[in-house]
C-alpha positions in Angstrom: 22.1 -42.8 -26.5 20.8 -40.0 -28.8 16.4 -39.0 -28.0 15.2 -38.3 -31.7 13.7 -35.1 -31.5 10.0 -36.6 -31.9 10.0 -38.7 -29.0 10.5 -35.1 -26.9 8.2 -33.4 -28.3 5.7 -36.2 -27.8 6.9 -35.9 -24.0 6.4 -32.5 -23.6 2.9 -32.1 -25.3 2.0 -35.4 -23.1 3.6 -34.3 -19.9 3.5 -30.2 -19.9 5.9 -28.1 -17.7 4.7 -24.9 -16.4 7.6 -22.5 -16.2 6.6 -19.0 -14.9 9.9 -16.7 -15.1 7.5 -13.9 -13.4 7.6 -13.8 -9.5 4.3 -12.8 -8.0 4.5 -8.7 -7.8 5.9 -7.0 -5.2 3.0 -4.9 -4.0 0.9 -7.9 -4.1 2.4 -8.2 -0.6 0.3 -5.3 0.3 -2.8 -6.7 -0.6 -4.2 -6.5 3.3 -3.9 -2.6 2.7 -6.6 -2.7 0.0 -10.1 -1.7 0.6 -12.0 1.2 2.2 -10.8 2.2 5.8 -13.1 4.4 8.2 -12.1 6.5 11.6 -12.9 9.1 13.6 -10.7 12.0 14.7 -12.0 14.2 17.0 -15.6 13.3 15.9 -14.8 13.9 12.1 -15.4 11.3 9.9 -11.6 9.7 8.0 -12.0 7.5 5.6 -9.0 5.9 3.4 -9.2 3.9 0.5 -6.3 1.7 -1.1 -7.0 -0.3 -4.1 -4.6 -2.1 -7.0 -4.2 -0.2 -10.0 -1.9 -3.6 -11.9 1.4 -4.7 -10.7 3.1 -1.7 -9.9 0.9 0.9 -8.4 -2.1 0.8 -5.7 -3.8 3.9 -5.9 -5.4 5.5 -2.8 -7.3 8.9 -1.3 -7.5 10.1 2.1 -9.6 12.7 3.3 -11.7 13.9 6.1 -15.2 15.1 7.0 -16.5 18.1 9.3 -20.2 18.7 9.0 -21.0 16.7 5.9 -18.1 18.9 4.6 -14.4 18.0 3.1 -11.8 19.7 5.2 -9.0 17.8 4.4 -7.7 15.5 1.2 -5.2 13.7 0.2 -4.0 11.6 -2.8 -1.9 8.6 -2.6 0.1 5.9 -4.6 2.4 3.2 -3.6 4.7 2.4 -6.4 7.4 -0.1 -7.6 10.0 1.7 -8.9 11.7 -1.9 -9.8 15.6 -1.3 -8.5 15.0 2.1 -6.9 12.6 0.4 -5.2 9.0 1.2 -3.4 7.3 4.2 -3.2 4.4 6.0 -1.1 3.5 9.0 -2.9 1.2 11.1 -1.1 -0.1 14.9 -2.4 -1.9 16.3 0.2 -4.6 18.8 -0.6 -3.2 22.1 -1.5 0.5 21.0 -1.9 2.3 22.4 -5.2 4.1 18.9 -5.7 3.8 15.2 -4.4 6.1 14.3 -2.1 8.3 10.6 -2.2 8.8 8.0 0.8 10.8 4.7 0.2 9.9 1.7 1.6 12.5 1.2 4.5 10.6 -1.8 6.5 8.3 -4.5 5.8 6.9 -7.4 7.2 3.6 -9.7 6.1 1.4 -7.1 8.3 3.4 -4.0 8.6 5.1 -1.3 6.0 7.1 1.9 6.7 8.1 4.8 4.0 10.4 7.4 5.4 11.9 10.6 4.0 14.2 12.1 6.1 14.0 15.2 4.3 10.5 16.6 4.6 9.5 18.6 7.7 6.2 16.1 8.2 6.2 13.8 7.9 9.5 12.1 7.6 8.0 8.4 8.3 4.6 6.9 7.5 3.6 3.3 9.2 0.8 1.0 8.3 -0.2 -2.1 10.2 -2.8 -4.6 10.4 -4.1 -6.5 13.0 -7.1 -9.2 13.0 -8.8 -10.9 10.4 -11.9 -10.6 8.2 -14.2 -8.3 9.3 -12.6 -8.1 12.5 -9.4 -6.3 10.7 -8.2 -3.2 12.4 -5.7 -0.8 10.5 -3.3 1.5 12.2 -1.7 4.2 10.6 1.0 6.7 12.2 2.8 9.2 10.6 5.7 10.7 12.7 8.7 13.2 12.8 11.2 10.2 12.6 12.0 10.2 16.1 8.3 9.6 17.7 8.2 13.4 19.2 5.5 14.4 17.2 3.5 12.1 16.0 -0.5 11.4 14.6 -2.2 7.7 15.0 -5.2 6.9 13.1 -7.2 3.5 14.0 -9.1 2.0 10.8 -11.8 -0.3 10.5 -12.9 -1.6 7.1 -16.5 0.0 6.2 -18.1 1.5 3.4 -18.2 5.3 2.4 -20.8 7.9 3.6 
């Protein structure tokens, strides 16, 4: 038995299908990175900032604070690279060039990038813990191995 053409377009444009052939973005997974991230190292004020830039780049900025005073800057960018895959990008203040590291680990509250062939860092680690306002963010950025290594404790807040 043969469906004349009309009667299936009358059943679509009475029962509709939504077809999305577009999975959610990939750094959409990242989205508990996002926001404005405070610390204190050594009584100097850190502050990060991550925030989405469209479906394949967040954009971010790091820097620190002695006396009212920047002494330290850094910008950042997590990218999708599609098949090559995910990127940190991170050009420190000062630095001729950016400098890559690949995704190599993820879970829903955890991401590392590693490079295995810059001097330092080779791996950079972000994790979150909590929820709401009650979020903490750790971030460690290490020589591969754990021997020398740098942890920063985040809590959301605004900037100075």
């Amino acid at each position: 038995m043969r469906i004349p053409v009309q009667v299936l377009l009358l059943l679509t444009s009475l029962f509709p299908i939504s077809v999305s052939f577009a999975d959610e973005p990939r750094l959409a997974q990242f989205k508990w990175l996002t926001g404005i991230w405070h610390s204190a190292i050594e009584q100097k004020p850190h502050f990060e900032e991550h925030w989405s830039a469209g479906d394949d780049v967040m954009l971010g900025m790091s820097r620190t604070l002695k006396n009212s005073k920047t002494i330290f800057y850094e910008s950042i960018r997590i990218e999708d690279r599609g098949e090559s895959g995910i990127y940190f990008v991170a050009r420190p203040k000062g630095a001729a060039q950016e400098t890559d590291f690949k995704l190599t680990s993820q879970t829903t509250s955890s991401i590392t990038f590693e490079n295995p062939e810059h001097d330092f860092p080779r791996r950079i680690t972000y994790s979150i813990k909590g929820e709401s306002e009650d979020r903490t963010l750790h971030a460690q950025v290490d020589d591969g191995t754990d021997k020398k290594k740098l942890t920063y404790t985040f809590k959301p807040g605004p900037l100075p």
